[in-house]
C-alpha positions in Angstrom: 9.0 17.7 21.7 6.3 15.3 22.4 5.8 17.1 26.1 5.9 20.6 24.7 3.5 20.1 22.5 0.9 18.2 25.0 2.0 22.2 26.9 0.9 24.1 24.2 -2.6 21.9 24.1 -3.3 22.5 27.2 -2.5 25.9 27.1 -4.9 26.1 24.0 -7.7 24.5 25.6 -7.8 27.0 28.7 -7.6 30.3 26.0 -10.3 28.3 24.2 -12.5 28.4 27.1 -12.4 32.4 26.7 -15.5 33.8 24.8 -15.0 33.0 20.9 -16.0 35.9 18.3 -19.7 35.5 17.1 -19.9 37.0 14.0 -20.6 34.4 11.7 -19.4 36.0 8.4 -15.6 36.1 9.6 -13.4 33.4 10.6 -13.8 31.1 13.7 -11.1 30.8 16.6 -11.1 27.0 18.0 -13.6 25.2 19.6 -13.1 24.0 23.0 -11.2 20.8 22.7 -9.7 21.6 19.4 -6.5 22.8 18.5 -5.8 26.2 16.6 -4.3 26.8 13.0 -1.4 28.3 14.5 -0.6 25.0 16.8 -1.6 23.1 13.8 1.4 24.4 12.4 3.3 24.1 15.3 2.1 20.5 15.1 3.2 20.1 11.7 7.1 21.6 12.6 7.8 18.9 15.3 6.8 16.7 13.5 3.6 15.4 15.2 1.2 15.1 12.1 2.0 13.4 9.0 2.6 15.8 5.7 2.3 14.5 2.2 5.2 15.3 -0.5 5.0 18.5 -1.8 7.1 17.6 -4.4 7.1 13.9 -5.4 8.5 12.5 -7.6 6.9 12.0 -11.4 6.8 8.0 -11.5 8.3 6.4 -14.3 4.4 5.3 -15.8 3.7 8.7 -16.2 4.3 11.4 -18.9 4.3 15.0 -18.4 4.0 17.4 -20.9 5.1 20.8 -19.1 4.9 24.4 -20.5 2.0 24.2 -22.5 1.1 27.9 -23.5 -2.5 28.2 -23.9 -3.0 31.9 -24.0 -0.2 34.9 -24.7 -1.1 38.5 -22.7 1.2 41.2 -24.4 4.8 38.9 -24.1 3.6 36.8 -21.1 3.3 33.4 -21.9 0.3 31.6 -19.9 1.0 27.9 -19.5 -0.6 24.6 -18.7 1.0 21.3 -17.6 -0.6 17.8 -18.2 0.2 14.7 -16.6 -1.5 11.0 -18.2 -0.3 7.5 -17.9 2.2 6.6 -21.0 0.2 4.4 -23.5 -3.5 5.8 -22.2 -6.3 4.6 -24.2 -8.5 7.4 -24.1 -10.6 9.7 -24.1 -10.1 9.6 -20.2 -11.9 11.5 -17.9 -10.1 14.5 -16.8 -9.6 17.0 -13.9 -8.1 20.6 -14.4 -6.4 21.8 -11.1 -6.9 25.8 -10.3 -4.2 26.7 -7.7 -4.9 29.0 -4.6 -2.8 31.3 -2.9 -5.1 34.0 -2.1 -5.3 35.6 -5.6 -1.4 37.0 -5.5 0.7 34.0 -5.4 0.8 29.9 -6.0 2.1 28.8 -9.0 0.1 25.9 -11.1 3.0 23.4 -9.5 1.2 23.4 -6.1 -1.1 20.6 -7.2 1.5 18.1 -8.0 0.5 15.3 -5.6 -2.9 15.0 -6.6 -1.8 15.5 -10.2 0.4 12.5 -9.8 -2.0 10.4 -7.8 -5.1 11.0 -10.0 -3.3 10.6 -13.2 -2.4 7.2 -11.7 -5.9 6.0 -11.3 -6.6 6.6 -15.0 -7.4 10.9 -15.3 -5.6 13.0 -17.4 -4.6 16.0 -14.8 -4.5 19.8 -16.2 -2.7 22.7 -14.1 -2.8 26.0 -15.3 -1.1 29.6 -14.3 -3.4 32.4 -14.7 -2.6 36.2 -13.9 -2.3 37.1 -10.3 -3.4 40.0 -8.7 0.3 42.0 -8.9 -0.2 41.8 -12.5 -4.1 42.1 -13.1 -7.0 42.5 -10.9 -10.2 41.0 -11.6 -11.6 39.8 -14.3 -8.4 38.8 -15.4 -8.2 35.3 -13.8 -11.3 34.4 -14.5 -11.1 35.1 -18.2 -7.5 32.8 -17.9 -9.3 30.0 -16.4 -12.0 30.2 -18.7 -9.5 30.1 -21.7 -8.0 27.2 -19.9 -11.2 25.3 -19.9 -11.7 26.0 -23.9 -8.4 25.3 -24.6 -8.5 22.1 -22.9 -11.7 21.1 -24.8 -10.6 22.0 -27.9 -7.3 20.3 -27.7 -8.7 16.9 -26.3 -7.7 14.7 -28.8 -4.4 15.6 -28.6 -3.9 14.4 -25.0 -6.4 11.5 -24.8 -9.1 13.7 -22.7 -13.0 13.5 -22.9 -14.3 17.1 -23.0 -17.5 15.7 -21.4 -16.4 14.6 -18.9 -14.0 17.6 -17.3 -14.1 18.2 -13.6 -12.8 22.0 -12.3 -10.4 21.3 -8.8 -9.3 24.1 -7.0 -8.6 25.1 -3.1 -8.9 28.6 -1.9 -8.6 31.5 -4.3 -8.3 28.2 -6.9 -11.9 26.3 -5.4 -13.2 30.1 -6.0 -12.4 30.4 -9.6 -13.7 26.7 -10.0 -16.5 27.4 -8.4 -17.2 30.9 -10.3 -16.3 29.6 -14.1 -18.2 26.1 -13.2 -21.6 28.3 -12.6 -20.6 31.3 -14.1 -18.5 29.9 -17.4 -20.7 32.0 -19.7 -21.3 35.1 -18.0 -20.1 38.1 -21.0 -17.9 39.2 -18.5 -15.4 36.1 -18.7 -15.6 35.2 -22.3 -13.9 38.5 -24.0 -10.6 36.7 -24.6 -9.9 33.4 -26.7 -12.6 34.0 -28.6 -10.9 31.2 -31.5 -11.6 28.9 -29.0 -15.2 29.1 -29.3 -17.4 29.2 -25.7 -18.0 26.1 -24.3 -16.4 25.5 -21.1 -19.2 23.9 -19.5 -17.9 20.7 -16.7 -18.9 17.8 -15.7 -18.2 18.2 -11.6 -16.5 20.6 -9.1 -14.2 20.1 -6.1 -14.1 22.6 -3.8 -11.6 23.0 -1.2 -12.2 26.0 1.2 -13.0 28.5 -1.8 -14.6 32.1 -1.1 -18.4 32.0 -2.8 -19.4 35.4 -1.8 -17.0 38.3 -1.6 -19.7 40.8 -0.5 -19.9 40.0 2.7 -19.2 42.5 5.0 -15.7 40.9 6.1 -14.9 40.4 3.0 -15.0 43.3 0.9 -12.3 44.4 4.0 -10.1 41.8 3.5 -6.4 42.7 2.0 -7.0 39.5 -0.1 -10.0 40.4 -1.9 -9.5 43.7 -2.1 -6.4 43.4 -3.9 -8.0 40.9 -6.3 -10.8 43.6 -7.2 -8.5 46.4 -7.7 -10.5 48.7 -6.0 -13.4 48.7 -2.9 -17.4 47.3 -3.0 -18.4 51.0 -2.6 -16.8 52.4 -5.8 -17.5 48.7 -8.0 -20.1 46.7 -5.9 -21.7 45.5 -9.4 -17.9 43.6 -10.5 -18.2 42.2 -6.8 -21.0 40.6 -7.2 -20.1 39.5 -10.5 -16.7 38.0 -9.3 -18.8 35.8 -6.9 -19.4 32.1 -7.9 -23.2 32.7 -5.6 -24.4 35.1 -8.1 -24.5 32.6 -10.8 -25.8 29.4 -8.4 -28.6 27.5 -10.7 -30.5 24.5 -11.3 -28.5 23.3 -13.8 -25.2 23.8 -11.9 -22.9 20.5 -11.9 -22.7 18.5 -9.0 -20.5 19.9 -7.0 -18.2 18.0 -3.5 -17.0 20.8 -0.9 -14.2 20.4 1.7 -14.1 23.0 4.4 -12.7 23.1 7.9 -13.9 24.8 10.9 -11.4 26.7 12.6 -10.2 28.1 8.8 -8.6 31.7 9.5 -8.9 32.7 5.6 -11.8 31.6 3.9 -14.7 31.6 7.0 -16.7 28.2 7.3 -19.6 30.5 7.0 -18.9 30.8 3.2 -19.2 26.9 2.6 -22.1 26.5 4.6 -23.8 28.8 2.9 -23.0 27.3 -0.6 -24.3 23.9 0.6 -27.6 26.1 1.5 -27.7 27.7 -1.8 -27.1 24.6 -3.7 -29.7 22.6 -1.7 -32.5 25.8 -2.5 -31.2 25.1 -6.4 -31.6 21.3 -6.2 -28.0 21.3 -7.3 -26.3 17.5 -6.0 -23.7 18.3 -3.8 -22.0 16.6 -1.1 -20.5 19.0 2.1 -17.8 18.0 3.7 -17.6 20.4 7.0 -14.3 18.5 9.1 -14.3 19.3 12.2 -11.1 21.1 14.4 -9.2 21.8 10.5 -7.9 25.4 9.1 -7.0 26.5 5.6 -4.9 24.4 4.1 -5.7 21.2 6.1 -5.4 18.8 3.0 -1.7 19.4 3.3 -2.2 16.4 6.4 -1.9 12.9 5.3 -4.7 12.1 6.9 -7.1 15.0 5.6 -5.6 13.8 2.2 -6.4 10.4 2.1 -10.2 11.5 3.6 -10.4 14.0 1.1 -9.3 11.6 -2.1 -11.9 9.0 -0.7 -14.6 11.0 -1.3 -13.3 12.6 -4.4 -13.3 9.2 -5.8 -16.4 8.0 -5.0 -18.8 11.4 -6.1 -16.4 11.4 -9.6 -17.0 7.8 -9.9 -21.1 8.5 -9.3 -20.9 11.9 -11.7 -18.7 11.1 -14.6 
């Protein structure tokens, strides 16, 4: 398999050497020298890189308190899952997970390794399902996550968590609501439901994993993705497409915020995080920009990404909380 593969990375390297497409607003094809996302996954089914579990495990230190309903549309039950170490002393510092999947799919499980590993170092860990695009188009997530985020807050003494010190993780469509309720969290727009819950869900930090931050770029207002998510195009709503992008609401008083991005990401183009590291520098937002090299969408799924990524999660959460 070994052999194959080195067949395939050669083969890789010679299309590479063909000319690349320029635009900067859509995705990039590889590098010289680097493989693509579709040998990545190649990689990844012989076995040649190192996968973390999906689906560990809960250990036996932890409690999980699963099906939490935090906000009821018509008869559909939206729920949260929280995972804390069994005798925590809070109030602990804690991180609420936003899963990706384009807008249409995921399901708030996704995030069970990092829920498990940060609720081991000491964080009480939140995932939440909000409405997907099938069901609702925008601003129907957004308003979910924002109830999320209140609900959380106002139920922190129940589960040992300090609302002041909250931190929005999310990859993909998930690092794009974190991103949009982090900034955006008290934009009219998001804050029609839950109202009993009152309207703070400010946070402390954000972790970004390859999230779109501007969804009226010229690619993407033609994407399937986003244009699913919207309901309908940028020429008949352009107004809700800005709104629905986390750059509209960029300010000064933005929390710190850690991005993850790789280069050869077929999805989300590396164009859109380098332009939110550019934006936040302008705001004098902190931020640290993580721009890895030869990675697609997804790329955190690697051991090795993983245990990069988690490094430097620890240390800005450890400077910011």
């Amino acid at each position: 398999m070994k052999k194959l593969f080195i067949i395939l990375l050669i083969f890789s390297s010679v299309l590479a050497c063909k000319t690349a497409e320029t635009d900067p607003e859509r995705p990039l094809k590889a590098p010289k020298g680097y493989m693509n996302e579709t040998l990545l996954k190649m990689a990844y089914g012989l076995g040649m890189l190192d996968l973390i579990d999906s689906k560990p495990p809960v250990p036996d230190d932890l409690e999980a308190i699963k099906n939490v309903t935090y906000k009821t549309v018509g008869d559909v039950d939206l729920q949260l899952d929280i995972y804390k170490k069994k005798g925590l002393e809070g109030p602990a510092p804690t991180m609420v997970f936003i899963h990706g999947g384009a807008w249409k799919k995921g399901k708030r499980q996704d995030y069970l390794p990092y829920m498990i590993d940060y609720a081991q170092k000491g964080y009480v860990t939140v995932t939440l399902s909000y409405r997907l695009s099938g069901v609702a188009k925008f601003p129907a997530a957004a308003q979910d996550v924002n109830c999320g985020i209140k609900w959380v807050k106002q139920h922190a003494a129940e589960y040992d968590i300090d609302p002041e010190r909250m931190v929005l993780i999310g990859g993909s469509a998930g690092g794009h609501l974190s991103l949009l309720l982090g900034y955006g969290g008290d934009e009219t727009l998001f804050n029609q439901d839950c109202k009993e819950l009152g309207t703070d869900s400010k946070v402390k930090a954000i972790v970004d994993f390859y999230g779109p931050v501007d969804i009226t770029t010229p690619y993407a207002i033609t994407t399937e993705q986003v244009l699913s998510f919207m309901g309908a195009t940028y020429e008949e709503i352009p107004e809700m497409y800005k709104l629905a992008s986390p750059s509209t609401f960029i300010s000064t008083d933005d929390p710190p915020t850690l991005i993850f991005q790789g280069t050869i990401d077929s999805l989300v183009p590396v164009s859109q995080s380098d332009s939110l590291a550019s934006w936040l520098d302008k705001a004098g937002v902190d931020h640290d920009y993580h721009r890895l090299k030869g990675w697609p969408h997804t790329m955190d799924a690697a051991k090795k990404v993983n245990e990069y990524a988690q490094f430097y999660i620890d240390a800005f959460l450890e400077k910011h909380l």
